[in-house]
C-alpha positions in Angstrom: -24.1 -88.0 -125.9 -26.6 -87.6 -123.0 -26.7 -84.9 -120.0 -24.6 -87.1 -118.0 -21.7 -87.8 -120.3 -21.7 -84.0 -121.4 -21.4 -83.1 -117.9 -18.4 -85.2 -117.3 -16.3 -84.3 -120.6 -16.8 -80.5 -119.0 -15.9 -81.4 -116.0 -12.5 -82.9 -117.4 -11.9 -79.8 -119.8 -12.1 -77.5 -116.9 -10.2 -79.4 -114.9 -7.5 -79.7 -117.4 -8.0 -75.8 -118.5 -7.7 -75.1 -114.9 -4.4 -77.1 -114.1 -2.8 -75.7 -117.5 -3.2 -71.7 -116.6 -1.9 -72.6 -113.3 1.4 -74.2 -115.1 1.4 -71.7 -117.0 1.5 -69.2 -114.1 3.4 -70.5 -112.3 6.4 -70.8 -115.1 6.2 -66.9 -116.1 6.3 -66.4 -112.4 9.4 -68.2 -112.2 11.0 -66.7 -115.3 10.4 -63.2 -114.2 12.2 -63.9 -110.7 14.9 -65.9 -112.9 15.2 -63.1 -115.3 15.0 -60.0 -112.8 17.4 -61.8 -111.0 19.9 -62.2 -113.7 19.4 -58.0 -114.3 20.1 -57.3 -110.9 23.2 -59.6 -110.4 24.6 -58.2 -114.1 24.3 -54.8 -113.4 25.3 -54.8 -109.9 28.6 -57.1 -111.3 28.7 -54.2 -114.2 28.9 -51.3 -111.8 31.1 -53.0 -109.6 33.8 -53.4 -112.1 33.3 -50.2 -113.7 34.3 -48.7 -110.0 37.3 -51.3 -109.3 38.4 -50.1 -112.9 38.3 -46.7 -112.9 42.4 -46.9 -111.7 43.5 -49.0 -113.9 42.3 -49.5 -117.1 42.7 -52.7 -119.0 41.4 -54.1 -122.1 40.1 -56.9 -120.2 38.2 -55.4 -118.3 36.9 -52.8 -120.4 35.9 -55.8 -122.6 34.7 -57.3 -119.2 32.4 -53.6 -118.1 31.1 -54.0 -122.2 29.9 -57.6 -121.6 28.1 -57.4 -118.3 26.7 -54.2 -119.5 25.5 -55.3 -122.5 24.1 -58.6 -121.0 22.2 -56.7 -118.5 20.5 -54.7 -121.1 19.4 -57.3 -123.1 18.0 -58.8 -120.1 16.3 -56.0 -119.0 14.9 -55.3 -122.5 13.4 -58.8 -122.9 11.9 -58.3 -119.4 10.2 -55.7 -120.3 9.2 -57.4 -124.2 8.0 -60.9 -122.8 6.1 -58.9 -120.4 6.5 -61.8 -117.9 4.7 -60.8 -114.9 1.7 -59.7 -117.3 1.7 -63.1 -118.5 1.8 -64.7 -115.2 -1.1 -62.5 -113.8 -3.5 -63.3 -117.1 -3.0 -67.1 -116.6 -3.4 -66.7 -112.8 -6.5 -65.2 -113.9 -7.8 -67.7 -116.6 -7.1 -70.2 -113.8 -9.3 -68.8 -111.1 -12.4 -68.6 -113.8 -11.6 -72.2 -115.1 -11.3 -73.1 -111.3 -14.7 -72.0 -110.7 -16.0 -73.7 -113.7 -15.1 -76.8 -112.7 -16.3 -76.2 -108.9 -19.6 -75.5 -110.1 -19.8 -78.4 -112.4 -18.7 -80.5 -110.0 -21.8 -79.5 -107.8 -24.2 -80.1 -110.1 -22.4 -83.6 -110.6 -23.3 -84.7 -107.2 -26.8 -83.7 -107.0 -28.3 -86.5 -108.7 -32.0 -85.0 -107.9 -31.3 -81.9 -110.0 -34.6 -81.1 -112.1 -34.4 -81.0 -115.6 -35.7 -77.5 -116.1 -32.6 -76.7 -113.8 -30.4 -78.7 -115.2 -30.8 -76.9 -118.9 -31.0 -73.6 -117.7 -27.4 -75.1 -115.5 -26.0 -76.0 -119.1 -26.9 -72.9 -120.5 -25.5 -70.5 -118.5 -22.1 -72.8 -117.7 -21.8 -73.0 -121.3 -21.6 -69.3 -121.7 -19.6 -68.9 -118.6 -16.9 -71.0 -119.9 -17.2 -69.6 -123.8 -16.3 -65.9 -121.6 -13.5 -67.7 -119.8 -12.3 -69.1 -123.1 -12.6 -65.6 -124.9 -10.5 -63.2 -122.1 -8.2 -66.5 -121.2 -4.7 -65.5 -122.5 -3.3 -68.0 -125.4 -2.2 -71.1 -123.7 1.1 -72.8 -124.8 0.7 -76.4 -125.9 3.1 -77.5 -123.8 0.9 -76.5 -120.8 -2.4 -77.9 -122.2 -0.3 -81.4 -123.1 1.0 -81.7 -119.6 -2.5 -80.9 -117.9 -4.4 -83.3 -119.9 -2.3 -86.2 -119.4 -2.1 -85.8 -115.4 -6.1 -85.6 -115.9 -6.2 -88.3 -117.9 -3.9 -90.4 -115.5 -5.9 -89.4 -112.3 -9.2 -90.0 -113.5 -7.7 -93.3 -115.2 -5.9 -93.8 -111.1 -9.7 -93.5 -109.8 -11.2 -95.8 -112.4 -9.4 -98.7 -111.2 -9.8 -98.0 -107.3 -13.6 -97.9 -108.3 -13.2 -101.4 -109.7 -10.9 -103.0 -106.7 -14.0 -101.9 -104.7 
């Protein structure tokens, strides 16, 4: 593999790191509004009953109180386990460093006249960069990484065949 073809399989793994902590963000953003939604509603609908049944005082909706109550607890409890706002934050994070990565690859990409004593000591120190990113990058679900590379894979596959109409 030459200089060249290096470069450009970095420039696709950043690219694809980069799209696969935003996913990933993105979702545990979207399951902590979800889930803190779902506390607030069930314990709003458990005090709400609890006050509307403080007259009368049926099974029902004792068993009723019990459910939302417990539901809502539950909830709140995983909230607090999956730590999904944590989560969301350390992938917006790996993201930002994999974004940069591939920004700074990219620049390097385009200038053709780069000397070759700056291009090594380039390699060098993007190498390390990205083996730091890797290290303090939170573990990335599959499902992320999967989706990532194939809209890579599709987009540079997209710009492959304009090159060739042209």
């Amino acid at each position: 593999m030459d200089t060249k073809e290096l470069l450009d399989y970095w420039q696709v793994g950043t690219r694809i790191f980069h799209m696969a902590h935003h996913r990933a963000s993105a979702f545990y953003a979207r399951m902590q509004k979800a889930v803190g939604m779902s506390v607030v509603i069930l314990t709003t609908a458990a005090g709400t009953t609890i006050i509307s049944q403080l007259e009368a005082t049926s099974m029902t909706g004792q068993v009723i109180v019990g459910l939302l109550s417990m539901a809502a607890t539950v909830l709140a409890a995983l909230q607090t386990f999956l730590n999904l706002e944590g989560r969301a934050e350390q992938h917006r994070a790996a993201a930002l460093k994999y974004g940069m990565l591939r920004r700074r690859i990219e620049l390097v990409l385009v200038d053709a006249g780069i000397e070759e004593a700056k291009l090594a000591a380039f390699m060098e120190s993007f190498r390390t960069d990205w083996d730091l990113a890797d290290k303090e990058a939170p573990i990335l679900p599959q499902r992320f990484y999967d989706k990532a590379k194939l809209i890579v894979t599709q987009s540079i596959e997209a710009a492959r065949k304009r090159r060739e109409k042209h």
